[in-house]
C-alpha positions in Angstrom: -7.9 6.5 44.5 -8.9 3.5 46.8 -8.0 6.0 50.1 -9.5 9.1 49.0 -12.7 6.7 48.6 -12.0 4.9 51.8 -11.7 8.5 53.5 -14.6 9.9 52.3 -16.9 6.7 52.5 -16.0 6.7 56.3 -16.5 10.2 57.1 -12.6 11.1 57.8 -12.6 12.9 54.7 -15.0 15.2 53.9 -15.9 18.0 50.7 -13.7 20.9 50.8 -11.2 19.0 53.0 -7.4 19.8 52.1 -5.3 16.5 51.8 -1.7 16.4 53.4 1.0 17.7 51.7 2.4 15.3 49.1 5.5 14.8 51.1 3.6 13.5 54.1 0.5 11.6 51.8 3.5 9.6 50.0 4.5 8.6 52.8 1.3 7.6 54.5 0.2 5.5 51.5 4.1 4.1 51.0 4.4 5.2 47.7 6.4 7.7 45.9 6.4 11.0 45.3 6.5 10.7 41.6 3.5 7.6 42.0 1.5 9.7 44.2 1.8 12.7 41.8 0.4 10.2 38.8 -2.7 9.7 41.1 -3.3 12.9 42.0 -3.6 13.7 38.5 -6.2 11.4 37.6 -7.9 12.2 40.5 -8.3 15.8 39.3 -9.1 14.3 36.0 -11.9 13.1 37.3 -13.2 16.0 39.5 -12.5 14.2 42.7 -9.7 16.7 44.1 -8.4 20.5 42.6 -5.1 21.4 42.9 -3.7 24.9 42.9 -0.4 26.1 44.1 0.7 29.0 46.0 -0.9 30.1 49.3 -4.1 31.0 51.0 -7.0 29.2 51.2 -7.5 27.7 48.1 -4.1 26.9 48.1 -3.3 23.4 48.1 -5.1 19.7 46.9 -8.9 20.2 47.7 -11.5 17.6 47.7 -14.1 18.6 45.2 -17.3 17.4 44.1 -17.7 17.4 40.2 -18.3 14.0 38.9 -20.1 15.2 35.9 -16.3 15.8 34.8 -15.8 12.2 34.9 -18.4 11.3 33.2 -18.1 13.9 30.3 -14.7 12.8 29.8 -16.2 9.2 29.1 -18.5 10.5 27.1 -15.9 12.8 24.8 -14.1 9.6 24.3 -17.9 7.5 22.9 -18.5 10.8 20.3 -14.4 10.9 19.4 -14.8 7.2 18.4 -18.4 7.5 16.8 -19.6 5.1 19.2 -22.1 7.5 20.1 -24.3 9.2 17.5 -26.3 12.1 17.9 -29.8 10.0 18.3 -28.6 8.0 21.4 -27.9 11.3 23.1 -31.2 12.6 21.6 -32.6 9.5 23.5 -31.0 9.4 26.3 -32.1 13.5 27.2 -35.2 12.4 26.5 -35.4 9.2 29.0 -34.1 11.4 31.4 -35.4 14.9 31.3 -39.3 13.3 31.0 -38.4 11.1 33.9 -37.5 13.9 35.9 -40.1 16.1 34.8 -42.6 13.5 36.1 -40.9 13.2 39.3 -40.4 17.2 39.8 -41.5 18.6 42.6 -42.7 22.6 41.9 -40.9 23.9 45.3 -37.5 22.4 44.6 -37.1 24.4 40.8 -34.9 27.7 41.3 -37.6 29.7 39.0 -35.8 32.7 39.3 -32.6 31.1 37.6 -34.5 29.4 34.8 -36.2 32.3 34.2 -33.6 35.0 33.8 -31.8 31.9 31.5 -34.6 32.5 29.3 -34.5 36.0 29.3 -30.7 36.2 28.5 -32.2 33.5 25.8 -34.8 36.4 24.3 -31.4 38.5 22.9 -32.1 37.9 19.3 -28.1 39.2 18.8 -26.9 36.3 21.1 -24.0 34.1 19.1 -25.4 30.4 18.5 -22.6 29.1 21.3 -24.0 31.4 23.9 -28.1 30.6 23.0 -27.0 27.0 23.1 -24.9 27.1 26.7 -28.0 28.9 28.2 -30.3 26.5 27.2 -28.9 23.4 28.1 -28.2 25.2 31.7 -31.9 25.9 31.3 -32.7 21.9 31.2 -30.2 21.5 33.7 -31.8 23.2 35.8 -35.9 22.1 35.7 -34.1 18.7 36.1 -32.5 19.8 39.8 -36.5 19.6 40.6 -36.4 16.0 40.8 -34.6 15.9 43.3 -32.7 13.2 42.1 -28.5 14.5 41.9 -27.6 11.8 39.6 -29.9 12.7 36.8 -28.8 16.8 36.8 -25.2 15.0 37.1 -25.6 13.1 34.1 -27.5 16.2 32.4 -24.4 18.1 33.1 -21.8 15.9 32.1 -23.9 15.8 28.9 -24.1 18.8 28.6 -20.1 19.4 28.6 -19.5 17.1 26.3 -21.4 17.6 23.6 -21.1 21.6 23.5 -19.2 21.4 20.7 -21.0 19.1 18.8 -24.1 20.9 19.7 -23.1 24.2 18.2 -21.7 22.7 14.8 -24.9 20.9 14.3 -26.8 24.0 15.3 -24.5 26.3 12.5 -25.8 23.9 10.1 -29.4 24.9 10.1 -30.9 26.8 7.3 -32.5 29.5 9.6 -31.3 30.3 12.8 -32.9 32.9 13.8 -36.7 31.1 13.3 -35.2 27.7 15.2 -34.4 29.9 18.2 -37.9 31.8 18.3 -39.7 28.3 18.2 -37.3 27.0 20.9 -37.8 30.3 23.1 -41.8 29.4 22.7 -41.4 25.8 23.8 -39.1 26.6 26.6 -41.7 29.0 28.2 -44.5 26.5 27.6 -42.4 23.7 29.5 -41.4 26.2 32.2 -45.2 27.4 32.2 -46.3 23.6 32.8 -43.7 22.2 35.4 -44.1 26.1 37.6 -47.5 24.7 37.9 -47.2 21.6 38.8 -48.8 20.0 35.5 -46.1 17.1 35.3 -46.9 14.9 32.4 -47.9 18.2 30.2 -44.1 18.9 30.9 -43.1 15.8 30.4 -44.7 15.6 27.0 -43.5 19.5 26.1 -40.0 17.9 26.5 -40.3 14.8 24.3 -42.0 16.5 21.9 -39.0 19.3 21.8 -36.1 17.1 22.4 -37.6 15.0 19.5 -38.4 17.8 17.0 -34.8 19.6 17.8 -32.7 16.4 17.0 -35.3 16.1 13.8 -34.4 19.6 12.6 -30.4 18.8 13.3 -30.2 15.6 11.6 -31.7 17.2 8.1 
């Protein structure tokens, strides 16, 4: 883990890079086969490198990008033990999905994307999982116009890891299919107000309807 870190922090290693075969890495870091093989699996535990076998170009170990893999793992392991209850994550969307709505910049939003999410979001047919998977994308994505990559990281590892809780909590509620109109109407009104630039109105849409959702859940 410490070379792959050394080799990307100096530039020798780079995104998409494909490391040496194991044959020649073991022996470059003086370890064995079966040591190296340990750390490579971590390391793909982690999103840092993907391995796939046979041949081509995607063939080999690949240096990847995907912390948010990391950290949902981390975060799977806080909800497993109840460490983590459904109100911290309530708070912790709400720290920083109004943080980056105040810092969003209108040009940097994918529109478009967020958009057709809602539409796909308008099927009144569409299974709880699939509403639920669209929407967090959906938050995911107003946060990328912050331009901050940390805090749509951190909304994406969320989002991973709580999927599942997400969906049993969401079975739970008396009626559905009234919860999902209101949420379509507050996503379009939070679109509506970061599209035009109206920052803390956004910012306030989303406390208010990160705050009334965990509400509704918790009953």
């Amino acid at each position: 883990m410490t070379w792959v870190t050394d080799e990307l922090s100096s530039g020798r290693l780079r995104i998409g890079d494909r490391l040496p075969g194991e044959r020649a890495l073991a022996e470059t870091l003086g370890v064995s086969r079966a040591s190296l093989r340990e750390a490579l699996r971590v390391l793909e535990a982690l999103g840092a490198i993907r391995s796939s076998t046979g041949s081509g170009p995607n063939a080999g170990t690949i240096v990847t990008a995907a912390p948010e893999q990391a950290l949902s793992l981390a975060l799977n392991l806080q909800l497993a033990t109840s460490h983590v209850e459904p109100r911290h994550i309530a708070e912790v969307r709400e720290l920083l999905e109004t943080w980056a709505a105040r810092h969003s910049d209108a040009a940097l939003c994918d529109w478009t994307a967020a958009e057709h999410l809602l539409t796909l979001m308008d099927d009144t047919e569409l299974p709880i999982e699939h509403f639920l998977a669209h929407d967090a994308q959906f938050h995911v994505a107003l946060s990328r116009a912050a331009d901050n990559p940390l805090i749509s990281t951190l909304m994406e590892s969320l989002r991973i890891s709580i999927s599942e809780h997400t969906v049993a909590r969401a079975r739970a509620i008396p009626d559905w299919g009234a919860t999902a109109a209101r949420l379509r109407d507050e996503h379009r009104a939070i679109l509506d107000a970061l599209k035009h630039g109206d920052r803390e109105r956004g910012a306030e849409l989303l406390r208010e309807h990160i705050d009334r959702y965990y509400r509704e859940t918790e009953r």
